[in-house]
N, C-alpha and C positions, 0 to 999 in steps of 0.2 A: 512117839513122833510128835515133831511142834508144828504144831497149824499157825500161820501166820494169816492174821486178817486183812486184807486188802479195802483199803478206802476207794470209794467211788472217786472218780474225780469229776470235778463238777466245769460242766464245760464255761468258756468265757462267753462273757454275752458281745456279740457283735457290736463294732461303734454305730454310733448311733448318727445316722443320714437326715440330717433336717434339707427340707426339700423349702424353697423359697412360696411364701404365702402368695396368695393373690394378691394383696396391699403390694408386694416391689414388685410383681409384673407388672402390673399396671402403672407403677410409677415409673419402671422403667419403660415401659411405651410410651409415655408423656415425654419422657426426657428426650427421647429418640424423635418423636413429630413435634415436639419444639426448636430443637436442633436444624430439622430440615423447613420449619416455616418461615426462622429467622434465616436463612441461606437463602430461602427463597424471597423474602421480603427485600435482604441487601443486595441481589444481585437485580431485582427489579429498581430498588431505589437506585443503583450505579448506572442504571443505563435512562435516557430522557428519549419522550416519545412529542415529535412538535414538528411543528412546518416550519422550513427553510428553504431558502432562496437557493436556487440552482442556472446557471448559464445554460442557454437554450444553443449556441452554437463557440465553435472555437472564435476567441476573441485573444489579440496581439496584446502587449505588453504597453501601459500611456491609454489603455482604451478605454472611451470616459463611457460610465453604463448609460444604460437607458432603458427605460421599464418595457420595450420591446425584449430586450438581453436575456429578462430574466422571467423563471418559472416556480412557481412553489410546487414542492415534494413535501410527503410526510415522509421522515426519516426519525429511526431510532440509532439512539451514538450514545459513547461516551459517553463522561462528566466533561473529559478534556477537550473535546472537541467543540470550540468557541464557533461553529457555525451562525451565520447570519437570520433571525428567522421572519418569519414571514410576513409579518406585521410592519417590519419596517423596512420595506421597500421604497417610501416615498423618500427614505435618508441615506439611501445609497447609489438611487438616481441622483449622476450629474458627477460622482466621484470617478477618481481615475483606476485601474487598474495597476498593481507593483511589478506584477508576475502577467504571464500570458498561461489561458486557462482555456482545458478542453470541453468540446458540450456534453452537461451533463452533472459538472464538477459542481459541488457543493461551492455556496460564496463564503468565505471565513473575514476575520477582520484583518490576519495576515496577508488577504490578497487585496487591500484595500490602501491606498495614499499615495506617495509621489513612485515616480518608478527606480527603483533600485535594480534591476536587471542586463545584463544577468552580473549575479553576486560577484565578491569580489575573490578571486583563485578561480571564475569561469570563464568562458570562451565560447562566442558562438560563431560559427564556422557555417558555410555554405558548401557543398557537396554537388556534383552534379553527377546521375548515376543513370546509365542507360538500361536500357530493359534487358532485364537476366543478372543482372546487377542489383538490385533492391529488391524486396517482397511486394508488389503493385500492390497491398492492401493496408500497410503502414499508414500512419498519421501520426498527429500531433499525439505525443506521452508514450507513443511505442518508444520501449527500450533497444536498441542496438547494438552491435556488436560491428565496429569499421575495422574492415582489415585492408590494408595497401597491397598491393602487387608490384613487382619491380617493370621497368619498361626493357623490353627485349632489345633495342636499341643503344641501352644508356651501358656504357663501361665501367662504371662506378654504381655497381648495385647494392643497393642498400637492403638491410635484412627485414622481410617484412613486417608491419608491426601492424597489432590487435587490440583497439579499447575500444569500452565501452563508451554511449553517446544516449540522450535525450532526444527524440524527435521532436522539435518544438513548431516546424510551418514545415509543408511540402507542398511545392508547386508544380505540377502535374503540367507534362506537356499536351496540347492540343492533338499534336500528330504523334503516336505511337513508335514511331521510329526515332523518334527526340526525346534528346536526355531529361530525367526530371531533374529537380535543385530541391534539394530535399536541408534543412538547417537543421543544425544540430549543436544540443548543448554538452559540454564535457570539460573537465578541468583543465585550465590554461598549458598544464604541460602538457598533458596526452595532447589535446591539440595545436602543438606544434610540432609532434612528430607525423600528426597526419595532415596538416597544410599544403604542404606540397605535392604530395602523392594526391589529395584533393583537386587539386590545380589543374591537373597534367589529367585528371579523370580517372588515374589509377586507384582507387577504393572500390570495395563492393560491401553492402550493407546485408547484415543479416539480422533478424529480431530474434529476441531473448527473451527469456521468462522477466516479467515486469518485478 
């Protein structure tokens, strides 16, 4: 009989797992609070922290200021935001207003020189809207939504129409039972489909998300 001799076989050595040193942890933690100190350094530099002029009440459009008008606030903004700041109040008493501004509103250089109002493709329109008819807590910068109603009377009813409008002045009546006249700014076409429905007092006013 032949005996045949069997060789061991010799097992394979496992690959070999290099595990990262403390030298790249740590370098990778610096990388990482580098990362986030520069994110936080550009987003502080992006924003400006400073006192600026603010309108103390609503004030019309031509309306020349006066250091009564105005109040300084600390405000954080923008880059882009060209607010007026607070130091130079003696330089913008006695200038006119472009725009008409509600209390509160930051002063900018855009709302400052001759009056251009309202721009040109706008329309401002007079409204006169009885109670149940308008939200009694609207003002100046609420946004709106006018919709017309047809007259029950009129043979020729027209379909009603809905746009949007700027609350720029409302005049609030004395006696509760009397209409207010609330003004409103909106592009020259929509308000000529609601002129007339305005006229006759067929609108009702509703407020919208600004």
């Amino acid at each position: 009989m032949v005996k045949s001799a069997l060789k061991p076989v010799k097992p394979k050595p496992l690959p070999f797992i290099t595990r990262p040193g403390a030298g790249r942890v740590l370098l990778g933690g610096l990388v990482v609070m580098g990362c986030a100190f520069a994110s936080t350094t550009f987003t502080m530099r992006a924003e400006v922290s400073a006192s600026a002029l603010a309108v103390q009440s609503d004030l019309p459009v031509g309306h020349t200021l006066s250091r009564h008008d105005l109040s300084t606030v600390n405000v954080t903004v923008g880059p882009g935001v060209r607010f007026v700041q607070a130091d130079r109040v003696q330089e913008v008493v006695g200038r006119r207003l472009r725009v008409p501004m509600v209390a509160g509103a930051l002063l900018t250089e855009g709302n400052l020189g001759s009056p251009t109002y309202p721009q040109p493709g706008q329309a401002l329109i007079g409204v006169a809207v009885k109670p149940g008819q308008y939200p009694p807590d609207i003002g100046p910068g609420d946004r709106v939504a006018v919709s017309t109603v047809s007259d029950a009377t009129d043979s020729q009813r027209t379909a009603p129409v809905s746009v949007t409008a700027v609350v720029t002045k409302i005049d609030r009546p004395t006696e509760p039972q009397n209409p207010a006249v609330v003004t409103l700014l909106l592009p020259h076409a929509q308000a000529r489909l609601v002129a007339a429905p305005a006229a006759q007092g067929l609108t009702t006013l509703m407020q919208v998300a600004p």
